[in-house]
py3Dmol code that shows the C-alpha trace and the ligand (Angstrom):
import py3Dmol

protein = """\
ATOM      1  CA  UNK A   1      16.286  -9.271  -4.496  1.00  0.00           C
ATOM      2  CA  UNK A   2      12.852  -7.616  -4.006  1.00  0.00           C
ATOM      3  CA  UNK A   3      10.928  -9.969  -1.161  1.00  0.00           C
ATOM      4  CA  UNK A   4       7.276 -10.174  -1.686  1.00  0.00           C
ATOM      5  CA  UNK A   5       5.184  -7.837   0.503  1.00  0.00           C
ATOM      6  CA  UNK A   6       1.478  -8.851   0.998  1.00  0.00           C
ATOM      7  CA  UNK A   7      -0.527  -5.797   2.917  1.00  0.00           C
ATOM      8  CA  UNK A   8      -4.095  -5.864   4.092  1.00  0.00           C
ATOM      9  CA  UNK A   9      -5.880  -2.459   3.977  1.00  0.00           C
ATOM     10  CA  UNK A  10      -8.673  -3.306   5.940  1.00  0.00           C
ATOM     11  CA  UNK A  11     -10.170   0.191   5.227  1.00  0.00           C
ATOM     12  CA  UNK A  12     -13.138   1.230   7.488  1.00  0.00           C
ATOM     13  CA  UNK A  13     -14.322  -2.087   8.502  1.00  0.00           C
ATOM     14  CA  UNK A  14     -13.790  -4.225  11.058  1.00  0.00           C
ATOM     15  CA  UNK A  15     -14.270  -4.331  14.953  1.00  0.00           C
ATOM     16  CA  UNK A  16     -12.124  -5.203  18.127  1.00  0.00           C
ATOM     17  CA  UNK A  17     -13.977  -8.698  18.343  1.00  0.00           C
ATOM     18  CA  UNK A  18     -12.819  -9.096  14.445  1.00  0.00           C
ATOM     19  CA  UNK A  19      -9.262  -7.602  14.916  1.00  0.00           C
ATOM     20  CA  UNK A  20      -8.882 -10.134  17.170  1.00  0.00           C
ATOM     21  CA  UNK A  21     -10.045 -12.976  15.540  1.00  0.00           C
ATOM     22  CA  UNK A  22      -8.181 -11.769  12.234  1.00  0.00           C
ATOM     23  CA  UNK A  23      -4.602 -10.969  13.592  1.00  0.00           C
ATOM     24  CA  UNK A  24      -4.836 -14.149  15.856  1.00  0.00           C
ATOM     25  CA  UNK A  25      -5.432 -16.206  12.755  1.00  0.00           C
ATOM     26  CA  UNK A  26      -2.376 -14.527  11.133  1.00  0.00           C
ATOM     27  CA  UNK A  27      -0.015 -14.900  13.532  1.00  0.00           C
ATOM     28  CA  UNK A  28      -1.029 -18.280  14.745  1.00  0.00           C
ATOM     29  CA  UNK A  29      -0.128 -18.684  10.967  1.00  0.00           C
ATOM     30  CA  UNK A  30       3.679 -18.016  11.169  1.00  0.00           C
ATOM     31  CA  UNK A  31       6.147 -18.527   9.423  1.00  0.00           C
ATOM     32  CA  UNK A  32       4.651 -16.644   6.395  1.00  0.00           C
ATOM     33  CA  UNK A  33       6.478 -17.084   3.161  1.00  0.00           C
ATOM     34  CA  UNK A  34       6.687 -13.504   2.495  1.00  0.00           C
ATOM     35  CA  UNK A  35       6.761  -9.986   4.406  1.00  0.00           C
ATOM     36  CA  UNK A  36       3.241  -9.074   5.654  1.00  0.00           C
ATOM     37  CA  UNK A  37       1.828  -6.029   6.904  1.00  0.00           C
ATOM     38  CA  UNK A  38      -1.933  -4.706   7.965  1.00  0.00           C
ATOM     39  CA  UNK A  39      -3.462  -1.749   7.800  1.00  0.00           C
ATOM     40  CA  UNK A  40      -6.183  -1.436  10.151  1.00  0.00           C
ATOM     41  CA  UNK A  41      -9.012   1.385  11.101  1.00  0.00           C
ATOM     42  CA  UNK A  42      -6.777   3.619  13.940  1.00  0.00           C
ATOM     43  CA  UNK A  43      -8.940   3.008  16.739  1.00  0.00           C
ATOM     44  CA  UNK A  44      -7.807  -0.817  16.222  1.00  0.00           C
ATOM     45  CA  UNK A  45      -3.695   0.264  15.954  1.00  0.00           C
ATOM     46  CA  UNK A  46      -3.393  -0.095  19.761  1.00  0.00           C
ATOM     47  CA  UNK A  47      -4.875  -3.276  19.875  1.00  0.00           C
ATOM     48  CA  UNK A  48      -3.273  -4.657  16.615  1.00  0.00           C
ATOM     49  CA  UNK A  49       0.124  -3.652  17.390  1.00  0.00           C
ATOM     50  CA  UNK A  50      -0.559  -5.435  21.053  1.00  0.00           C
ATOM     51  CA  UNK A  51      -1.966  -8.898  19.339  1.00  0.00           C
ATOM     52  CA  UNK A  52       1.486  -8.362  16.380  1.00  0.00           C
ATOM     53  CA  UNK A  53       3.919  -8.167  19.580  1.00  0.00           C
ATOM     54  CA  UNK A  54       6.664 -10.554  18.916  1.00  0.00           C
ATOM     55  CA  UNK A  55       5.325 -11.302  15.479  1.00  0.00           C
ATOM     56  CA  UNK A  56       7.259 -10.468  12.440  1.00  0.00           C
ATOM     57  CA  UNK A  57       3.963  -8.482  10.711  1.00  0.00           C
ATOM     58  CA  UNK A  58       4.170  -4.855  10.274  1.00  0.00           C
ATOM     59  CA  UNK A  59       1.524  -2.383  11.846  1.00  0.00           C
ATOM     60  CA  UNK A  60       0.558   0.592   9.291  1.00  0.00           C
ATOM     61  CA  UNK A  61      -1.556   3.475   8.965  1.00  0.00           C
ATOM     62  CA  UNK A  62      -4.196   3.798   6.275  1.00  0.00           C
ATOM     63  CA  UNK A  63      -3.628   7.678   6.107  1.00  0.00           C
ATOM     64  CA  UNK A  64      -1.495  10.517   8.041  1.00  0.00           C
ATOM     65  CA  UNK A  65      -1.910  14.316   7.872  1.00  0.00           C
ATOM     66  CA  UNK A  66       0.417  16.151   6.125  1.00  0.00           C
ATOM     67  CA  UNK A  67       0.951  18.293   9.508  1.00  0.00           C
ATOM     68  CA  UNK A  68       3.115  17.650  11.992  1.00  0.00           C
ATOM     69  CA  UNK A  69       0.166  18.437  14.899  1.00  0.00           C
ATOM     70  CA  UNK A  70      -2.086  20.819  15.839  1.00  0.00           C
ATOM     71  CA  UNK A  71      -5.915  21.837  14.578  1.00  0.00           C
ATOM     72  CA  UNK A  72      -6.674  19.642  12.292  1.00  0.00           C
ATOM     73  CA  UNK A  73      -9.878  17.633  13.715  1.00  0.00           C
ATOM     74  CA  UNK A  74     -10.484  13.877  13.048  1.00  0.00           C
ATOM     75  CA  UNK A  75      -6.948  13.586  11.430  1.00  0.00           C
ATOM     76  CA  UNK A  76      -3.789  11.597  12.357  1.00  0.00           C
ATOM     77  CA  UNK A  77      -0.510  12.450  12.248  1.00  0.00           C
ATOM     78  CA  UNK A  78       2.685  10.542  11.143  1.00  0.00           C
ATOM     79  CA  UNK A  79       3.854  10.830  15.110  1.00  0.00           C
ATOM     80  CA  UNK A  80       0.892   9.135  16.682  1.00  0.00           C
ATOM     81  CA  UNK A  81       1.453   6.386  14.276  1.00  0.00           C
ATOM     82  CA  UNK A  82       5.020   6.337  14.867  1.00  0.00           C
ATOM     83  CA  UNK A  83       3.586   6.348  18.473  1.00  0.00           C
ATOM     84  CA  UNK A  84       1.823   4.061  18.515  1.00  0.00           C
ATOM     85  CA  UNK A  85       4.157   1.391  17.171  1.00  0.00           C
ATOM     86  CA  UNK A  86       3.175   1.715  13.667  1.00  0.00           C
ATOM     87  CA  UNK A  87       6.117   1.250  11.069  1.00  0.00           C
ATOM     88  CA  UNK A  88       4.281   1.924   7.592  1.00  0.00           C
ATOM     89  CA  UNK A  89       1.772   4.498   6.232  1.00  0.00           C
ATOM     90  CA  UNK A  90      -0.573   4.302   3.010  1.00  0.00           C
ATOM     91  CA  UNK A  91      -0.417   7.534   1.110  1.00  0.00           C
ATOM     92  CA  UNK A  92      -2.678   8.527  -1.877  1.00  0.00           C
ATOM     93  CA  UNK A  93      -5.013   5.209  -2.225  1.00  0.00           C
ATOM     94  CA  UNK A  94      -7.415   6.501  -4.785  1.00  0.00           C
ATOM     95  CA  UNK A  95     -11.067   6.492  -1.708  1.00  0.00           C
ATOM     96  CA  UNK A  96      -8.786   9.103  -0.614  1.00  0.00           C
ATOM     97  CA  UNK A  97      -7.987  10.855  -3.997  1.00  0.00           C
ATOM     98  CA  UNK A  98     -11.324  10.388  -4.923  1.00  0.00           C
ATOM     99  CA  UNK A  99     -13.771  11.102  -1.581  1.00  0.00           C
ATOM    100  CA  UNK A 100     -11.271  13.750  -0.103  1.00  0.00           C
ATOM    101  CA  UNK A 101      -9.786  15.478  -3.069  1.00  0.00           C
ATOM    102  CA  UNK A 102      -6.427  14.401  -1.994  1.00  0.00           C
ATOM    103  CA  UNK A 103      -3.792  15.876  -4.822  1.00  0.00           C
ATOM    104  CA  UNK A 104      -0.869  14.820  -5.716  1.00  0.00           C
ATOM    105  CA  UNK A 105       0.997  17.758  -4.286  1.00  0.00           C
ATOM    106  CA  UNK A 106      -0.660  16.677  -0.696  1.00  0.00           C
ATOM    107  CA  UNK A 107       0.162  13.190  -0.979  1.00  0.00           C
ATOM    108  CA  UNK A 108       3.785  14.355  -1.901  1.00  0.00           C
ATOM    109  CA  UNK A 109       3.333  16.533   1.744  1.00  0.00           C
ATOM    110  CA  UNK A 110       2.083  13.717   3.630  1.00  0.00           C
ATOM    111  CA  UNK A 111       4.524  11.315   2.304  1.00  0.00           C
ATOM    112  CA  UNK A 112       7.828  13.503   3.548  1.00  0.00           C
ATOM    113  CA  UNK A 113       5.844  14.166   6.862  1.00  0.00           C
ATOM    114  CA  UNK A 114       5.897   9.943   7.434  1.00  0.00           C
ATOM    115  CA  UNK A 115       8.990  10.009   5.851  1.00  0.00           C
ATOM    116  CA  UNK A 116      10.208  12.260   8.835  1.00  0.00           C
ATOM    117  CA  UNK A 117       8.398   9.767  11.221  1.00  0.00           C
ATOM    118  CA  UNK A 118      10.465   6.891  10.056  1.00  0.00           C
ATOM    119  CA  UNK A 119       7.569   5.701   8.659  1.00  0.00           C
ATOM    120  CA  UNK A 120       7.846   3.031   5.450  1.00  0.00           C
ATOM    121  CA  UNK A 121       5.127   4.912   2.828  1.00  0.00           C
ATOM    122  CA  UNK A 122       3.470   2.868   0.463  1.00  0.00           C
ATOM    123  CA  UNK A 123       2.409   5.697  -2.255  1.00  0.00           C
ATOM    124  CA  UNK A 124      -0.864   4.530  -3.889  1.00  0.00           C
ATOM    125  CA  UNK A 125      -1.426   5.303  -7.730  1.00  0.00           C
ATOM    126  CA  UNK A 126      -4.075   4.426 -10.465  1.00  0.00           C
ATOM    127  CA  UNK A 127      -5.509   5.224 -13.000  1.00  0.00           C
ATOM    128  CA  UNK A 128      -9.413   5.426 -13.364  1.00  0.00           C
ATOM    129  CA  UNK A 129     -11.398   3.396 -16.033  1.00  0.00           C
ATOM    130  CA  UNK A 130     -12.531   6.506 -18.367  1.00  0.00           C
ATOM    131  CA  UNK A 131      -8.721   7.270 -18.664  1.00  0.00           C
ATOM    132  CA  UNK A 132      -7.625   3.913 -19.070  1.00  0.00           C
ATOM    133  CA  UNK A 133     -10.394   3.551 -21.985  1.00  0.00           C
ATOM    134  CA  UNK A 134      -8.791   6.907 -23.267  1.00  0.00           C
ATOM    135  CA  UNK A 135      -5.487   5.481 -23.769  1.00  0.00           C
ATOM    136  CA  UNK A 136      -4.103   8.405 -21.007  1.00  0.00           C
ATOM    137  CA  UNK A 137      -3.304   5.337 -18.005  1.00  0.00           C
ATOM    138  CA  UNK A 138       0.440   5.856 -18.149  1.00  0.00           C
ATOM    139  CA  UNK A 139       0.044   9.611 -18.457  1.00  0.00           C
ATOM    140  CA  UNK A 140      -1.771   9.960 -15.252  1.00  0.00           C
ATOM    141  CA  UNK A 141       0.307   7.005 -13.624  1.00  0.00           C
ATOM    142  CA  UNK A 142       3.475   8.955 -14.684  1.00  0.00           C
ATOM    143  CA  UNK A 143       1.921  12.007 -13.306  1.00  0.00           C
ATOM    144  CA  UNK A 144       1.164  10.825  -9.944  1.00  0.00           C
ATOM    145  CA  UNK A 145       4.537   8.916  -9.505  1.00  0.00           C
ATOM    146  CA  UNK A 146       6.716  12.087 -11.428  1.00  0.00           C
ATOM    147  CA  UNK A 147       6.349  14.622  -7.622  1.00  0.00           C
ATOM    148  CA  UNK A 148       7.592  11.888  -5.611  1.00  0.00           C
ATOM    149  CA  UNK A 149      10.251  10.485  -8.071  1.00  0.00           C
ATOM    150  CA  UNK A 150      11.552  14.165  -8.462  1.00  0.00           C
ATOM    151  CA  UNK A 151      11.139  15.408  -4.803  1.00  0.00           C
ATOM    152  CA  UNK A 152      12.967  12.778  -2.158  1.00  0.00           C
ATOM    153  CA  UNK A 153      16.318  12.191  -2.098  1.00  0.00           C
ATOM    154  CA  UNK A 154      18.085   8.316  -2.554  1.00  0.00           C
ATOM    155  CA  UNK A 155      17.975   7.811   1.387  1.00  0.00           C
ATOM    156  CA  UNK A 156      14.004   8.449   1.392  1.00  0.00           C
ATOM    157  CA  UNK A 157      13.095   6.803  -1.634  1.00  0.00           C
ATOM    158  CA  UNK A 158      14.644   3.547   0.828  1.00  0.00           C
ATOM    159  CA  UNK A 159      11.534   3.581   2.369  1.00  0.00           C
ATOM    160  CA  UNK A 160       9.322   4.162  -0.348  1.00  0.00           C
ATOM    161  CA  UNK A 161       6.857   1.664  -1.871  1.00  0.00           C
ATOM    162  CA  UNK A 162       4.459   2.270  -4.764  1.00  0.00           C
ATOM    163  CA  UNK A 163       1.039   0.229  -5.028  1.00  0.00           C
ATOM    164  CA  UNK A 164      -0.155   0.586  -8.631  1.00  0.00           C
ATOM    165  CA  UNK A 165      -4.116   0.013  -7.784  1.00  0.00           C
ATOM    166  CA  UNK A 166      -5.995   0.932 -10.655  1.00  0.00           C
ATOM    167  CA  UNK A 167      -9.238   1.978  -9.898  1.00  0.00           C
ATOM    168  CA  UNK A 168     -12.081   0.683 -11.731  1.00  0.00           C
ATOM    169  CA  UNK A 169      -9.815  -2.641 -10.401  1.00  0.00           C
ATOM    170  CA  UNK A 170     -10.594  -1.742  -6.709  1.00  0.00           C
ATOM    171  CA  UNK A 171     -13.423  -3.424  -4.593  1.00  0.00           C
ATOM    172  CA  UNK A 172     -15.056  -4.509  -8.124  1.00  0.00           C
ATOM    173  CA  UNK A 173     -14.151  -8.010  -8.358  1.00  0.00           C
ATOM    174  CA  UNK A 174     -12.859  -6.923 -11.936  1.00  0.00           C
ATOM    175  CA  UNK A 175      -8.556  -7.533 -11.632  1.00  0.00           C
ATOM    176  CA  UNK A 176      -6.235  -6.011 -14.001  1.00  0.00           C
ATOM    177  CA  UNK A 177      -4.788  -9.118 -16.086  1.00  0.00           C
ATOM    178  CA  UNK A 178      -1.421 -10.127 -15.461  1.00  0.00           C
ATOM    179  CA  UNK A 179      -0.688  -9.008 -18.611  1.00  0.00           C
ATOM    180  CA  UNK A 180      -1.950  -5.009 -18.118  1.00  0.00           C
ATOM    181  CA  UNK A 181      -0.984  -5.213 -14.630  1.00  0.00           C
ATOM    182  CA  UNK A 182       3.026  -6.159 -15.492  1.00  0.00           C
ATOM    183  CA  UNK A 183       2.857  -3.337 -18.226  1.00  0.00           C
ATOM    184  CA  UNK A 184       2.427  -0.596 -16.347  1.00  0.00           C
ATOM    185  CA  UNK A 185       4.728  -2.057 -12.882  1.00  0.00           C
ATOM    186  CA  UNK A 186       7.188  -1.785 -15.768  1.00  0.00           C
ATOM    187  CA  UNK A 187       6.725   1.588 -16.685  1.00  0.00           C
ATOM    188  CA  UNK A 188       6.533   2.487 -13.111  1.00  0.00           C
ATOM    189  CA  UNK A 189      10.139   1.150 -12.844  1.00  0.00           C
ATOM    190  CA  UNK A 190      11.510   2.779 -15.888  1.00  0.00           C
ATOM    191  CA  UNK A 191      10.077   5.868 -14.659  1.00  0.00           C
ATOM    192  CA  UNK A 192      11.913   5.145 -11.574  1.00  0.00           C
ATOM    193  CA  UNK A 193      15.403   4.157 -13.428  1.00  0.00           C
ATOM    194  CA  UNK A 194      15.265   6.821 -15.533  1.00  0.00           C
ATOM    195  CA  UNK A 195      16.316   8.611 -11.856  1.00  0.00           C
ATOM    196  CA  UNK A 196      18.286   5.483 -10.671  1.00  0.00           C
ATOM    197  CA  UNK A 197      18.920   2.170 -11.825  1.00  0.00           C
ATOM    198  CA  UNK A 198      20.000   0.988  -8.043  1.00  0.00           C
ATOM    199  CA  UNK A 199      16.248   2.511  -6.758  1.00  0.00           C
ATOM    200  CA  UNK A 200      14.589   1.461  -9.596  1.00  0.00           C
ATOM    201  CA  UNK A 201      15.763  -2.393  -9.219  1.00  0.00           C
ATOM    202  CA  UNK A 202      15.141  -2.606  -5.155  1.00  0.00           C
ATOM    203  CA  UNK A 203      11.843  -0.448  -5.078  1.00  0.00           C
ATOM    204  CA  UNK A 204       8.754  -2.712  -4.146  1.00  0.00           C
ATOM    205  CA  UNK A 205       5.834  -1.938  -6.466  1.00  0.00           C
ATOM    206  CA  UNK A 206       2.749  -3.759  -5.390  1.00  0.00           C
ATOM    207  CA  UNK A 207      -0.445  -4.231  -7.452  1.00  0.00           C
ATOM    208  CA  UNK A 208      -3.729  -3.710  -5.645  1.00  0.00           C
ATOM    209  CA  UNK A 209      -7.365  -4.359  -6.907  1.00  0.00           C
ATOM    210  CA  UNK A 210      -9.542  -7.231  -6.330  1.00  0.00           C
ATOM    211  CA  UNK A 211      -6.262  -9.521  -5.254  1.00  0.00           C
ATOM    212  CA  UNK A 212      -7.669 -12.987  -3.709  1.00  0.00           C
ATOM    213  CA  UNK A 213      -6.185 -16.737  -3.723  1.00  0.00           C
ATOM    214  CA  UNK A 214      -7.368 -17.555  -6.897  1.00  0.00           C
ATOM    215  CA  UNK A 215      -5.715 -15.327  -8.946  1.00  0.00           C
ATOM    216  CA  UNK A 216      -2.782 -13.764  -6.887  1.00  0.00           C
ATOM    217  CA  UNK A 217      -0.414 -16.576  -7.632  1.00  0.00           C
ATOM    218  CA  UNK A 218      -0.648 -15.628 -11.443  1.00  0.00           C
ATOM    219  CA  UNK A 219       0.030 -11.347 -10.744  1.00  0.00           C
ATOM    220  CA  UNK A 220       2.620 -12.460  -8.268  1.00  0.00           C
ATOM    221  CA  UNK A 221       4.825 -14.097 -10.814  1.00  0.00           C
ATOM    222  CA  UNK A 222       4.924 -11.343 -13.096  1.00  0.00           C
ATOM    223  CA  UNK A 223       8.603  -9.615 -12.791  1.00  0.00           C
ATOM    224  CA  UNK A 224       7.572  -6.019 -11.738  1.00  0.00           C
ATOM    225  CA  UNK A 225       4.974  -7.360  -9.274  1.00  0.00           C
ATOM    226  CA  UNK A 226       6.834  -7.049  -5.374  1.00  0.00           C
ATOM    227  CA  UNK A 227       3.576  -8.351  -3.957  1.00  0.00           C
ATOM    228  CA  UNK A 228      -0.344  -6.872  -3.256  1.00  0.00           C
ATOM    229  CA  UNK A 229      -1.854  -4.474  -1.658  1.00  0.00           C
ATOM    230  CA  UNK A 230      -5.389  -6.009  -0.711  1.00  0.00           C
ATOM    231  CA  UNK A 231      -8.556  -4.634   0.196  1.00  0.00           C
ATOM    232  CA  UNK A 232     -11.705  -7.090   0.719  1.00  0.00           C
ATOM    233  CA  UNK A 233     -10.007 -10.391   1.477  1.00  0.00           C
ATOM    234  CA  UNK A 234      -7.573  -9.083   3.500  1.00  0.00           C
ATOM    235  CA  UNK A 235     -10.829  -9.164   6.131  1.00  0.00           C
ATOM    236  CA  UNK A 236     -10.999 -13.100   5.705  1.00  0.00           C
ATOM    237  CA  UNK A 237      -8.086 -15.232   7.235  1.00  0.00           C
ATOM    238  CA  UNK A 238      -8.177 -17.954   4.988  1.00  0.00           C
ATOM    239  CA  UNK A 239      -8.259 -16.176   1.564  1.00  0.00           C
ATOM    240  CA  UNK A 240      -5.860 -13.362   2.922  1.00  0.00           C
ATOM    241  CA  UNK A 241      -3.548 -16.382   3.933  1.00  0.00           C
ATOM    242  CA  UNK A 242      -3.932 -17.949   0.937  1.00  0.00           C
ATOM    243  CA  UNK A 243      -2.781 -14.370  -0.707  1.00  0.00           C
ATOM    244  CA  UNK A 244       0.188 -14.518   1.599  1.00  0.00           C
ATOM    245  CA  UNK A 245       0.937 -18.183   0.067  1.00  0.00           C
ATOM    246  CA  UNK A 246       0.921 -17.363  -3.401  1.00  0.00           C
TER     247      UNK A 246
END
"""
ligand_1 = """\
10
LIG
C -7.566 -1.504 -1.713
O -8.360 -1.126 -0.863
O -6.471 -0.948 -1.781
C -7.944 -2.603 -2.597
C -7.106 -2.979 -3.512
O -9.178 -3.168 -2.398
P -9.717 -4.556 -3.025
O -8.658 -5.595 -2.840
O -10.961 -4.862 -2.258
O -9.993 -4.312 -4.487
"""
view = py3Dmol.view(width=600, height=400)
view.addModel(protein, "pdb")
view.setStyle({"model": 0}, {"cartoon": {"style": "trace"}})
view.addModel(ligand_1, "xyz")
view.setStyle({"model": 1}, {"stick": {}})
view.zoomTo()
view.show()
């Protein structure tokens, strides 16, 4: 049985002061009917991972080069996370796809390099709105999720999530309905059995765009929904909380 996964991608916001404040709340919080994991700015994993210590919420990354070290200015690799106490990594969220031309052989890079790490990756996909309104979503869904179904083996794809965040969904308020949201977490999983039933049924897909209290109870009860990955209200206790309860 999948277990819901709620994750907070906090993105580049927040400060110590709020990091505080926010992981405080959550783990004052326990127990938390589902698994839980943030994803704050890295100059906040120290401090995070310090305030999670003895908590059952995972620490992630929100990105990790695709090299192993060396000169590659202003990035982070898999090992410091891994370092640094960090168990999961966000791969290909579409600010990245979009603002850094990330492609989907890179993410494919980055995602064996955390892999390697003993990171958990959660491998984030989407389609934007002038494709959807083409008709071309599951093409370019298929697309992005075909290099990673193909390339790892059965023991990496055990730490493998897939967040299905569609883009003209993300930071706009506008959520894909349960409906359109279910249809394509199912063709994510077909595409998945088509290589293995067994990964297929225990992979986590989570849906992320504009996920809040009000309407996550709804996605969450969808069949191919394993949880959300949340942006905006993942930076307010109460309605990330309430996310976690649904
Ligand atoms: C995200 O950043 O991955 C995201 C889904 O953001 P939001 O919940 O704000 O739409």
């Amino acid at each position: 049985m999948r277990k819901t996964l709620v994750a907070g991608n906090w993105k580049m916001n927040a400060s110590q002061q709020q990091t505080q404040a926010l992981l405080s709340a959550l783990t004052e919080a326990a127990p938390l009917p589902c698994d839980v994991a943030v994803f704050p700015p890295s100059p906040y994993l120290i401090q995070a991972r310090d305030l999670l210590s003895g908590s059952t919420i995972a620490l992630g990354g929100q990105d990790c080069s695709a090299a192993e070290s060396g000169a590659f200015t202003g990035d982070i690799s898999s090992a410091m996370l891994a370092d640094v106490g960090a168990t999961m990594v966000l791969v290909g969220h579409s600010e990245r796809r979009t603002l850094n031309h990330e492609t989907d052989q890179l993410v494919i890079e980055k995602t064996r390099q955390a892999l390697k790490h003993g990171l958990t990756v959660v491998v984030c996909v989407g389609e934007t709105l002038a494709e959807r309104q083409a008709g071309h979503e599951e093409k370019v869904v298929g697309t992005q999720c075909a290099a990673i179904i193909a390339e790892l083996s059965d023991s990496e794809w055990q730490n493998i999530i897939i967040a299905y965040e569609p883009v003209w969904a993300i930071g706009t308020g506008e959520t894909a309905s349960p409906a359109q949201a279910q249809a394509m977490h199912s063709y994510i999983r077909q595409l998945i059995a088509a290589r293995s039933v067994e990964l297929a049924d225990t992979t986590r897909i989570l849906y992320g765009g504009s996920v809040k209290g009000a309407n996550a109870s709804e996605l969450f009860a969808q069949p191919d929904i394993d949880g959300g990955l949340v942006g905006g209200a993942s930076l307010d206790a109460v309605e990330f909380l309430s996310i976690c309860r649904a």
